[in-house]
N, C-alpha and C positions, 0 to 999 in steps of 0.2 A: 465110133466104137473104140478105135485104137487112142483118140484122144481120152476118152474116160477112162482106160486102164491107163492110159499112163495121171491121168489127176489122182487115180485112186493111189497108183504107187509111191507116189510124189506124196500123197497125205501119210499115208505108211508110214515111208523112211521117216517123214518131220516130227510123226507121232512116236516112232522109235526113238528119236535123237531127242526126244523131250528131257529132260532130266527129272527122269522117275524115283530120281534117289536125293531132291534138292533139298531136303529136309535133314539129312544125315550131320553136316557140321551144326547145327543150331543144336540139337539135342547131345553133340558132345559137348558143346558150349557150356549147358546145362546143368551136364553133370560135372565138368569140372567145377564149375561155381555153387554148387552145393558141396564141394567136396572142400573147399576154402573156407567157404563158412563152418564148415564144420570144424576145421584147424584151426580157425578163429576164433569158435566157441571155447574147444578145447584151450589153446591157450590162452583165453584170458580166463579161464576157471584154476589154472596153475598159478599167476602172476596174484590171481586174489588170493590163494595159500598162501603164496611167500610172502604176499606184504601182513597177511595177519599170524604167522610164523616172525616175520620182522618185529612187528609191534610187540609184540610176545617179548621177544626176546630184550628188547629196550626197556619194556617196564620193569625186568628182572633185574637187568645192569643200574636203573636208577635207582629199585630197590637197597639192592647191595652196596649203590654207595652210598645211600644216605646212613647205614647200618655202622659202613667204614666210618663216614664221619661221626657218627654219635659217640662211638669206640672212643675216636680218637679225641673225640675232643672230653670227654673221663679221665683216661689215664693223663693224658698233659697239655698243659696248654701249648699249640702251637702256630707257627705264623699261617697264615692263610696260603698265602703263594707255597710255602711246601709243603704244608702237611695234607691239603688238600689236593683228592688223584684229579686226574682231566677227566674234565667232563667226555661223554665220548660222542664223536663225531655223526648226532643221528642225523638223516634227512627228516625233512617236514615232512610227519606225517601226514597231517591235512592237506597237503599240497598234493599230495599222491593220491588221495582220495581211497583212504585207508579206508575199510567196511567195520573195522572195530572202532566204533564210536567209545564204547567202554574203556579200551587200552588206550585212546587218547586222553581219557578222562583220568584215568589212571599214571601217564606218563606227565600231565601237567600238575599235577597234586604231588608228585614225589619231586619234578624238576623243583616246583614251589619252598617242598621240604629242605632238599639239600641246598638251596639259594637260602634259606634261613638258617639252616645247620652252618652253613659258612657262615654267615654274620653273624653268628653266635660266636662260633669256636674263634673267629677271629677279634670280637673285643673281649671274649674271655681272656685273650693272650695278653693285650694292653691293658687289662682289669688286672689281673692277677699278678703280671708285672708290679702294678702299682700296691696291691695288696703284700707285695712279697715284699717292700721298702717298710710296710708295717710288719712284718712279723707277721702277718697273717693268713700266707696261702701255706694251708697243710697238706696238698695234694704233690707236690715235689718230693721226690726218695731224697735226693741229695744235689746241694747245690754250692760250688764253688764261687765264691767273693772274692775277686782282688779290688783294690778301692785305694786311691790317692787322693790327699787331702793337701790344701794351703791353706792355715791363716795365718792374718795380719791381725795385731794388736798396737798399738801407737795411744799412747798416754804421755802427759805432760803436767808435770803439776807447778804450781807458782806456793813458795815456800819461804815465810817471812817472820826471820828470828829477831824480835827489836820489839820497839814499842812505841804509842802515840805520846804527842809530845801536844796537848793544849788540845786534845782530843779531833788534832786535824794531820799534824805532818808525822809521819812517820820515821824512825831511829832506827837503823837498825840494817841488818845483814837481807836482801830480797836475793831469793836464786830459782832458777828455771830447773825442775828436773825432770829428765824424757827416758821413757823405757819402752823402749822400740824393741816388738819382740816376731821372729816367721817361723815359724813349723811347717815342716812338712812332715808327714804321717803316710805312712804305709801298714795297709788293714790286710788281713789274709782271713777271713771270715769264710767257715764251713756250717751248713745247715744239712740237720738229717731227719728226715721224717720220720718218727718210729712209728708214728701208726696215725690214723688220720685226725686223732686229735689231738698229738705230743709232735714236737720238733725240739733238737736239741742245736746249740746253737754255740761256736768257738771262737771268739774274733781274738786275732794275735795281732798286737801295731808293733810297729815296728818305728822309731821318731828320730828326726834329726832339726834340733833346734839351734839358734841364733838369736841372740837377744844383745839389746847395744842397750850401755847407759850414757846418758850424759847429762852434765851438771855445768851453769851457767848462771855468767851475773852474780857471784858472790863478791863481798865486798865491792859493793856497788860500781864493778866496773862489768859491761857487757863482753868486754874481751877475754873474760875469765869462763874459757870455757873446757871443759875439760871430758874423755869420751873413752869409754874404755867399750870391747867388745867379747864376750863366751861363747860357745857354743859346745854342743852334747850330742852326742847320738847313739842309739841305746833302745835295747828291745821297750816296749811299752809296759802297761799292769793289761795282763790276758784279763779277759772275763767270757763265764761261761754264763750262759741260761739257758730255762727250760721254758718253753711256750706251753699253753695246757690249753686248750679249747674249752671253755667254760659251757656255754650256750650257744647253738647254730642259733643261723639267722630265719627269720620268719616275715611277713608280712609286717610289724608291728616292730621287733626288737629285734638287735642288732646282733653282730655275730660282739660275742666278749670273750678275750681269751687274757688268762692269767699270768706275768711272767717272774720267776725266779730266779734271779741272780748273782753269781759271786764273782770281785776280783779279786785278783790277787795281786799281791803286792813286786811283783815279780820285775819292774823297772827300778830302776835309779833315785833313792828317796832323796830328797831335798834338805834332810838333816844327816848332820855331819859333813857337808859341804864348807870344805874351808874358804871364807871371804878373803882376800886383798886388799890392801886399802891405797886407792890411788892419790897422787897428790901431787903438785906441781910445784917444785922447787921454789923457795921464796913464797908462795901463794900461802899461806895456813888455812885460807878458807876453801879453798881448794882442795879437799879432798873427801873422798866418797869410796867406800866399800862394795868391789862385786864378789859372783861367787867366783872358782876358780872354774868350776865348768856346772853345763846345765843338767839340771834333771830329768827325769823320762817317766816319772811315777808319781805317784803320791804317799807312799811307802806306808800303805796301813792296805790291812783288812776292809772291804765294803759288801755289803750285802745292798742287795736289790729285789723288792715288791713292785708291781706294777698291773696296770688292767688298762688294757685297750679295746676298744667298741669302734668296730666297723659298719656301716652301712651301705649297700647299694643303693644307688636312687638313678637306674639306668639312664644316660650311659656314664655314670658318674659313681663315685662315691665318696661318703663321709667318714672320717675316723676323727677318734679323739683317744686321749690317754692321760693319763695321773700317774704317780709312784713317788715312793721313797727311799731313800738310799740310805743306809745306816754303816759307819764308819768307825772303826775298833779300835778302840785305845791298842798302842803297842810301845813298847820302848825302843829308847835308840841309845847308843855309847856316849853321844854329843848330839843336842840339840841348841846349843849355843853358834852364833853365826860368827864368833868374835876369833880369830885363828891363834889368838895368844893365850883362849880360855878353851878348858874343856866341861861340860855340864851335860854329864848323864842324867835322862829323864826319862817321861813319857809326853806322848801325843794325842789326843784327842782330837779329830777334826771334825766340823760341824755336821750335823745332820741335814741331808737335804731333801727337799721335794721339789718334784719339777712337774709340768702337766703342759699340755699341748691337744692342739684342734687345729685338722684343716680336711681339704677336697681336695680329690687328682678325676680329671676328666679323659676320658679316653675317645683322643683324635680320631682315630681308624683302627686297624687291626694290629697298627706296630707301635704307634707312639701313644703319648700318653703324656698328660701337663700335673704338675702337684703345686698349690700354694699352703703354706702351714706355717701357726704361729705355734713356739714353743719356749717354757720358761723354765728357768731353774733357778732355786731359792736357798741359797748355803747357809747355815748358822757360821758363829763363832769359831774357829778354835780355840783350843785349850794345850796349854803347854804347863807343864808341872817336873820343875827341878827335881832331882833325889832327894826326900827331907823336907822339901818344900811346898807349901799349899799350890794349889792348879790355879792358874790364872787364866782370865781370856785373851788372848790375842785381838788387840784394835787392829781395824781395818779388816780382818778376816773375815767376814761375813760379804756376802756378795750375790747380786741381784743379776740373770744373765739373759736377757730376754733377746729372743732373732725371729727374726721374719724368715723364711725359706722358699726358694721357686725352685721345681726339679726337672725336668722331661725326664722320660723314659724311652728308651727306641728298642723295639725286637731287630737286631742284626741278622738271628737267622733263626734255625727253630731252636737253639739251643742258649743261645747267648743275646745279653740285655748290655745296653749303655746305659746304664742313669748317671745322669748331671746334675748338680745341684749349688744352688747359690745360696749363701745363708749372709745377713746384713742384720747387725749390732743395733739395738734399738736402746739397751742402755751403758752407762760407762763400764761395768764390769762385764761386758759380751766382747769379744772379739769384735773389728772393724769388719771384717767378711771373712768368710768361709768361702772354699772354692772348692766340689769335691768329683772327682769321676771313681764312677764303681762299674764293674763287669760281671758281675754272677753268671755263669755257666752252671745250664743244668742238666742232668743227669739223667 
């Protein structure tokens, strides 16, 4: 008996000590784990706002730069690396696994834009550059030229005063004569846009010349040589003109703009220049006439017509141009070279036409390559004593053909180097030209 209550007791206690409550951690387990997932719903339902509030907001910002750059590339041309803002710093969207499929579609269509609005606006800057070497960009208010110039002229003529003797040897006086001439030129050229289809246009040179003669070989001896040297320096002949936009460009025809010109006679005329006449003691054939110093003008009136036709033919373009130069009788006190005569007259100097064709291709956004032929066609002059009828001047007419290679470089968004080589293709052209210009724009 007493063992049965004590087995009953004993089951009791084991039954009490059970753990009637072992259930209780698993069901707080539970609920905190729906209570996670629920933080985790919640935040990633925020994280997907913010990135389609992100997206949002990137298509806005590429918007508005492509806006900035179309702006900017209207009012002026300018280099890529400044004028264009920074791109801004987005992450991949697609890597984030953005939910606006649209604003991705949206942000590679305008990246797309302003990736071509740059290559635009940047060979518009090397295009325009090169158009602006023709007279032909009217979209600039104002642009400042300084521009240095060298040439070289070197002639030499063989000059034989005698005669044949049994129609084979020659009598007579043979002599070498060389006119070695350098300029250097300083141009101050200002250009103003008055409106987009006039520009008016100033160029002031500024010259300093050197010119050597020498005369050799007279009286058949080659040691008879004799060298005298002048030189001058002295404001240039200003000329102004007016550029006029004839017809924009189209698919078909070119851009043509018309130009009006006048110099003036505002340098150092060439008459009334007292000569010397050099000569070496004992020698008599030995002697030869310079001026006393050099000229800086032409000392007449000229007027200027002219039409130039530009083409684009991306990333390149063509021009070409013609004109005529018409040149004003004027009188002078002495037009005689002779220092012991005086002969008041007038001057006539020939009329000329010149005409020229070439292509400038554009490298990248700053530089820019130009080859171009150009020629110019002088008539006679005419010189006419007081009293006396006008004759023409032999030798005065003159044929002046040059080849020309330029670069152009954008230095910064304001300022342009152009270089340029120019080489002599007939006797009356200069041996080369050698010029650097800087236009600064405004």
């Amino acid at each position: 008996m007493h063992r049965n209550l004590l087995a009953a007791a004993i089951a009791c206690g084991l039954l009490i000590s059970l753990p009637g409550r072992a259930s209780t951690p698993q069901d707080t387990a539970g609920e905190a784990d729906a209570d996670d997932v629920a933080a985790v719903r919640a935040l990633e339902r925020d994280l997907q706002a913010l990135k389609a509030s992100y997206a949002d907001e990137v298509r806005k910002l590429r918007a508005l730069d492509v806006q900035v750059q179309a702006l900017q590339a209207r009012l002026s041309g300018q280099t890529a690396g400044s004028a264009l803002p920074a791109q801004p710093a987005a992450p991949d969207i697609a890597a984030t696994n953005t939910p606006s499929h649209e604003a991705n579609g949206m942000e590679a269509g305008t990246r797309a834009e302003a990736d071509q609005a740059a290559r635009d606006n940047a060979q518009n800057r090397s295009l325009e550059d090169a158009l602006q070497q023709q007279n032909a960009a009217f979209n600039r208010k104002l642009t400042i030229e300084n521009g240095l110039t060298y040439s070289r002229y070197d002639r030499k003529e063989l000059t034989l005063n005698g005669f044949l003797a049994l129609d084979a040897i020659f009598l007579g006086n043979i002599s070498i004569d060389r006119v070695a001439s350098d300029s250097l030129t300083y141009d101050f050229v200002a250009r103003y846009g008055a409106s987009p289809r006039l520009t008016l246009n100033l160029d002031v040179p500024y010259l300093a010349r050197r010119t050597t003669y020498q005369k050799g070989g007279a009286g058949g001896s080659a040691a008879a040589i004799g060298e005298e040297s002048t030189s001058g320096t002295g404001i240039g002949d200003v000329n102004f003109a007016v550029n006029y936009k004839l017809f924009g460009e189209t698919t078909l025809r070119p851009d043509t703009l018309l130009t009006v010109g006048v110099t003036a006679p505002t340098g150092r005329a060439p008459y009334g220049i007292n000569w010397n006449t050099v000569s070496r003691s004992g020698d008599q054939y030995l002697q030869f006439a310079v001026p006393e110093r050099q000229p800086t003008g032409n000392g007449v009136w000229q007027g200027t017509l002219g039409l130039t036709a530009v083409k684009t033919i991306d990333p390149a373009i063509v021009f070409a141009n013609l004109g005529y130069i018409h040149s004003f009788e004027r009188s002078f006190g002495d037009i005689d070279t002779d220092p012991q005569t005086r002969t008041p007259g007038s001057v006539k100097l020939g009329d000329a036409y010149y005409f020229g064709a070439g292509v400038a291709f554009a490298f990248n956004e700053r530089a820019s390559l130009s080859l171009s032929f150009s020629d110019r066609i002088n008539g006679k002059a005419s010189l006419q004593p007081r009293g006396k009828p006008s004759a023409k001047v032999i030798g005065s007419d003159a044929n002046a053909a040059t080849f020309n290679m330029g670069v152009t470089y954008a230095l910064d968004q304001h300022t342009t180097l152009v270089s340029m080589l120019g080489v002599g293709l007939t006797a009356d052209a200069p041996d080369f030209t050698l010029t650097f210009k800087v236009p600064y724009t405004f």
